[in-house]
N, C-alpha and C positions, 0 to 999 in steps of 0.2 A: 504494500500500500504506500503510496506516494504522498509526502507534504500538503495538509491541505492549503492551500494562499487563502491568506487571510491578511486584510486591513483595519484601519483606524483613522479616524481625523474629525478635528474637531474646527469649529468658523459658523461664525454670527450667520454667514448665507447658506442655505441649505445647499444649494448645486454646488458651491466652490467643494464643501465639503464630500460630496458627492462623486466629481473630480478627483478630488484627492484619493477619495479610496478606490476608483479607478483606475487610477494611474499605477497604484501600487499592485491590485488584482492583478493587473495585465502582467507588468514585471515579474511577478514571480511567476506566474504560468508557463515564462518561457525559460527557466532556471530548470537544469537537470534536477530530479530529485523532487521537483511539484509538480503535482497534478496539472495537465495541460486542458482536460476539457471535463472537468467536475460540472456535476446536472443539479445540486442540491447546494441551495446558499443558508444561513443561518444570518439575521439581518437584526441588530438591537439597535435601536435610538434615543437617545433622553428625552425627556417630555419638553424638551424646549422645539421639537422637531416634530410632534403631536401633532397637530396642526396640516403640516405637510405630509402626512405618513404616506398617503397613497402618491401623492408625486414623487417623493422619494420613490416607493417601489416600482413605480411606472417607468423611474429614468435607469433604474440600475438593470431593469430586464430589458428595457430594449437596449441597451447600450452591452448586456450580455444573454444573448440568445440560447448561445449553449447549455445558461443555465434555467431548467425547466421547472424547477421548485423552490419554493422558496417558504422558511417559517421564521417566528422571531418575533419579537415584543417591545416594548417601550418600560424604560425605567428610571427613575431619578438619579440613575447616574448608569454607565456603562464603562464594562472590563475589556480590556486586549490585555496580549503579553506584553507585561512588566507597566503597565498605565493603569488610572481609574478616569475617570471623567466623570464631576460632579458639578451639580449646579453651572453647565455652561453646554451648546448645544455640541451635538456629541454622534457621530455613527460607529458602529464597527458591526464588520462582517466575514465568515468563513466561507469560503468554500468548500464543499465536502466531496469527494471522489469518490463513493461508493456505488455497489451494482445497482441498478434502478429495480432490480427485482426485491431486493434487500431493505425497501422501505416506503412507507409510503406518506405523504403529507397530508392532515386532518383536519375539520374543523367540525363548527355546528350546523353551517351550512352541507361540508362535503366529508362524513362522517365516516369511521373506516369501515370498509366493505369487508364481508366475511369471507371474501378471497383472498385475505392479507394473513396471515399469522404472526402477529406481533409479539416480539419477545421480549422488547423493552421498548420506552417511548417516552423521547422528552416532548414536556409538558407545559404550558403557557397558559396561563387561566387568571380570567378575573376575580376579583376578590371582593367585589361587586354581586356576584352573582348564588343566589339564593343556593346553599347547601353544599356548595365550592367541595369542602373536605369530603361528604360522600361522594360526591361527584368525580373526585382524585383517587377515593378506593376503588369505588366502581370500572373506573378506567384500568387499574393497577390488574384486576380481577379478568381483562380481559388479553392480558397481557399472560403469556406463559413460564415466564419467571415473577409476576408479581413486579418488578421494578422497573418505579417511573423517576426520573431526574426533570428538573427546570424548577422555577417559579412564580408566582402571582405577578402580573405586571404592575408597577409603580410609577405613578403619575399623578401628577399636582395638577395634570386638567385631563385629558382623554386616554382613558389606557384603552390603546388600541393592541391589537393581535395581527399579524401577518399570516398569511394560510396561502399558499399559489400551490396548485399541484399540477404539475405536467399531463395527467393522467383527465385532466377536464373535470367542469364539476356538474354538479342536477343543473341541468338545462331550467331556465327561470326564473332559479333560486336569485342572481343577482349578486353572482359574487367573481366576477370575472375579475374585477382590482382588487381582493384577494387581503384585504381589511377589512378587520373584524371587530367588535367593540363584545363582551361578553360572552360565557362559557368555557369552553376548554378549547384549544389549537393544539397543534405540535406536527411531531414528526415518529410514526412508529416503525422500528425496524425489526429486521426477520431477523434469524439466527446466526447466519452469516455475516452479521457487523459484531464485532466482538469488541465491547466496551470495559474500565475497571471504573467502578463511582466510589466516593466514600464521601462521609457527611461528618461534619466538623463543625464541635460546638463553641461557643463563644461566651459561656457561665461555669461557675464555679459552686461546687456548692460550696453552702457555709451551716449546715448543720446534718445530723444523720438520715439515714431515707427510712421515712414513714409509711405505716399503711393506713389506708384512708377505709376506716370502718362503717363511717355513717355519714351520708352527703345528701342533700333534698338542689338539685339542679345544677347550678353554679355553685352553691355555698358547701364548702365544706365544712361540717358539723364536729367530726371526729376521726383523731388519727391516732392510733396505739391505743382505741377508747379512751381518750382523755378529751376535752373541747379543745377543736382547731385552733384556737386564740389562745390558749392557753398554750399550747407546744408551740406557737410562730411567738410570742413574748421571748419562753424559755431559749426559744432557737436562738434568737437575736438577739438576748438578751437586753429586754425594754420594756416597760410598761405603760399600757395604754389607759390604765382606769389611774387614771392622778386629773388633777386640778392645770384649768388652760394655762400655760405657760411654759418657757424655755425648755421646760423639761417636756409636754406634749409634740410641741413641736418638731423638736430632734428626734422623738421616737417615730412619729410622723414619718420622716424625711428618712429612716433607715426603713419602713415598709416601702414608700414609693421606691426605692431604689432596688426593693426586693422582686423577685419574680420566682416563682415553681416549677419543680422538675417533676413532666407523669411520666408514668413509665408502667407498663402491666406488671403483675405480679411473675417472678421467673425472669423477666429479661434484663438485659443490660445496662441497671441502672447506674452506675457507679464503676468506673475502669477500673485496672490497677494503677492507674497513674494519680487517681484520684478527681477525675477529668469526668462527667456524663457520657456515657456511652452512646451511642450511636440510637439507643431505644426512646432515649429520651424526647420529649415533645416540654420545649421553655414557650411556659406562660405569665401572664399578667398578674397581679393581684387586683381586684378593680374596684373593691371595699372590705371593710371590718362591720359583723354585726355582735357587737357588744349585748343584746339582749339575748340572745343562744349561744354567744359566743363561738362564732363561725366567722370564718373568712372565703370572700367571697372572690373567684379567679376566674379568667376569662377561656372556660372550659367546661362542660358538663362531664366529670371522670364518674367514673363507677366505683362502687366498693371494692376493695379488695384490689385496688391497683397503689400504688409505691408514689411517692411525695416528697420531695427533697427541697427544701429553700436554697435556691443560689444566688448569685449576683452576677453580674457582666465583669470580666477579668481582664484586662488588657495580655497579659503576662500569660495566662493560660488559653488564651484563644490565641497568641502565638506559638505556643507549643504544639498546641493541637493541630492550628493549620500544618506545623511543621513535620509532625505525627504523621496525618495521612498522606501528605506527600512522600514521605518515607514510603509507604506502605505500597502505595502506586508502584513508587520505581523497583520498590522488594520484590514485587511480582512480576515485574516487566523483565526485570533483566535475569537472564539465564544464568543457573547455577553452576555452570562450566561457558566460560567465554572461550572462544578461538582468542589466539595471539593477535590476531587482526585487529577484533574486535575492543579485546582489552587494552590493546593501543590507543585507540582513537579514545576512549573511553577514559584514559588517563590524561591524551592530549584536553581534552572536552574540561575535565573537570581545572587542570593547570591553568587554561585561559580565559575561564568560564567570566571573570571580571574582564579582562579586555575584550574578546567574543566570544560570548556564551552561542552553544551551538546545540541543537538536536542530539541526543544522544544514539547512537546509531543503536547499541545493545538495546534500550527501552522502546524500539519499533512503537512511537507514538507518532500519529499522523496528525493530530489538532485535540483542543480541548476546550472544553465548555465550562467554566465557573460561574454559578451563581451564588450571591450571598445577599447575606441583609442586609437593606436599604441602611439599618442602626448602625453596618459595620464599618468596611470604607480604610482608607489612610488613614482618616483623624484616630480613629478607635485605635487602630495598631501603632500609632508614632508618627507618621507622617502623611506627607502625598502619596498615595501609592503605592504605601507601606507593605498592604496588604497584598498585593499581586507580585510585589518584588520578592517575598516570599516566596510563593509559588515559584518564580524565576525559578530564585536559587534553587531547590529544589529539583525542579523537572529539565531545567533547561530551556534554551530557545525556541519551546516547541507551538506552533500555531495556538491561540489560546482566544476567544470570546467570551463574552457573558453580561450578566445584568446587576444590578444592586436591584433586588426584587421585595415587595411587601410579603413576602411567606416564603419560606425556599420547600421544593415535593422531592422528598426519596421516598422509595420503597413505594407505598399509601399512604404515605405520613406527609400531614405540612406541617412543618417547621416553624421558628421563630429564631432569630439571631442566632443563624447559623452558617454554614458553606457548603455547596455541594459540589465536588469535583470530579467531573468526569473526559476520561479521556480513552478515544478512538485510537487501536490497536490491531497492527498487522494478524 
């Protein structure tokens, strides 16, 4: 499998921007080693580009013919390799070189036919739209491993969806410009695209993980049989029944900054690193009811699932990104190199600060990162903080994505997290 080309550019005018990643598409197509006539594009915008979404996609398919499909989303900010683009209007796009048999592009209009056998499928959905999360399992359910990657599109005015599929759509329907405003999009592929994802959290806890005995809705009533208000006090140690003043306040201001970790009973709640496992689902806290002494979170759990208080880490959401990149290239690269390989794979890492390059042993063709809109450079230390990461890590390997309102692995949405998936020989 060959380099997918892939761009970035960001400018106040939509077309110059447009151009820009243009000029770059073309250039690497003619480079040894990239795809020269990839049929499937992956297209993200910021919502300063909202607006233009369908001109955007109108100029980039006539101006590339070859390529016949197209998916992709709007998010308050968008990732390439080693950049973020936040708050400034912003494109990036892959091209993907895979079999045309091997996937197909979806929406609500042109919905997947049961001619397809989907074995995974990244996913673009509004958050907007009535029932989002069963609608994520549902989808997951139809898929033969169960796993979906992408997330919710984020926008401070139209979250649009992109859906073009080569393959035509219901005649009528009216969706020949191939923008969409609510439900689910994406792209689902057969078994012969062979993907690694992992999902990467961005909280810590800060007390032990609970079981939630007694809950009426959102409120949770009881955890270890004691009142929920009373364990989230103990956790945090603070109390909330005193007299208004300096003291309510502060205890106040250590709840808002708190949020919950569910997790079913049995799974992955708690790594060995000390980290949320991957089962985890970080939520809100969204009131206190002082007269049942219940706290109330922005989730309906069930009984007998696991409940951990965390907080957002700066320090541990860098380890963990750095964690499952690890993890990627553990399984990419082969447990006996050739001398060839182990070559280049030395020179690779010795130059990686002056030209970082593809790693020829981790056979990675491009890769898709979504994370949380909350996450970004500011959260990890800088501009960019967060993808330069990634960099380090994987290498110069083609890379897009979104800053999304919810990130989907597995059937699960997410909340302040990362999902990393990357396209492999």
């Amino acid at each position: 499998m060959k380099l997918f080309p892939h761009a970035h550019a960001t400018h106040p005018q939509w077309r110059m921007a447009v151009g820009l990643v243009l000029t770059q598409l073309r250039a690497q197509m003619t480079l040894p080693g990239y795809a020269g006539a990839p049929t499937l594009a992956l297209l993200y915008i910021t919502d300063h580009y909202a607006a233009e979404a369908r001109e955007i996609l109108d100029t980039l398919s006539a101006e590339l013919p070859e390529v016949t499909d197209w998916a992709g989303t709007v998010g308050v900010g968008v990732a390439a390799n080693n950049v973020e683009y936040f708050d400034e209007p912003a494109l990036a796009v892959m091209l993907c070189d895979l079999p045309a048999d091997q996937y197909r592009v979806f929406s609500g209009v042109a919905p997947l036919g049961l001619g397809f056998e989907a074995h995974t499928a990244l996913v673009h959905a509004d958050a907007g739209t009535p029932d989002v999360a069963e609608l994520i399992a549902e989808m997951a359910g139809r898929t033969t491993t169960g796993y979906l990657f992408g997330g919710l599109a984020s926008s401070r005015s139209t979250a649009v969806q992109f859906a073009a599929g080569g393959d035509g759509y219901i005649k009528g329907q009216g969706a020949a410009g191939g923008v969409f405003r609510g439900g689910l999009s994406g792209v689902a592929f057969g078994a012969g695209v062979h993907l690694v994802s992992r999902v990467t959290q961005g909280a810590l806890p800060v007390g032990p993980v609970h079981e939630i005995t007694a809950v009426d809705g959102h409120v949770l009533l009881k955890l270890d049989g004691e009142p929920a208000l009373d364990v989230l006090e103990r956790d945090l140690g603070i109390t909330i029944d005193q007299p208004q003043g300096p003291g309510l306040k502060a205890a106040i201001d250590v709840v808002r900054a708190t949020l919950v970790g569910l997790s079913e009973a049995g799974s992955d709640a708690v790594g060995r690193s000390g980290n949320f496992g991957s089962d985890v689902i970080v939520r809100h806290i969204i009131g206190l009811d002082p007269v049942r002494r219940g706290v109330a979170i922005a989730a309906q759990p069930g009984e007998g699932m696991r409940l951990a208080l965390c907080q957002r880490n700066v320090q541990a959401a860098r380890a963990d990104l750095t964690r499952i990149c690890a993890e990627i290239r553990e399984e990419l690269e082969p447990q006996e190199l050739t001398h060839e390989a182990a070559a280049m794979l030395s020179a690779a890492g010795a130059g990686a600060q002056q030209h970082p390059a593809p790693h020829p042993a981790r056979r990675i063709a491009g890769a898709v990162y979504v994370s949380c809109a909350g996450r970004g450079g500011p959260h990890f230390g800088g501009p960019s903080a967060e993808l330069q990461i990634v960099r380090r890590a994987l290498g110069d390997v083609p890379l897009v994505g979104f800053f999304a309102g919810g990130e989907i692995a597995r059937d699960h949405l997410y909340g302040y997290t990362g999902v990393l998936t990357v396209f492999t020989d």
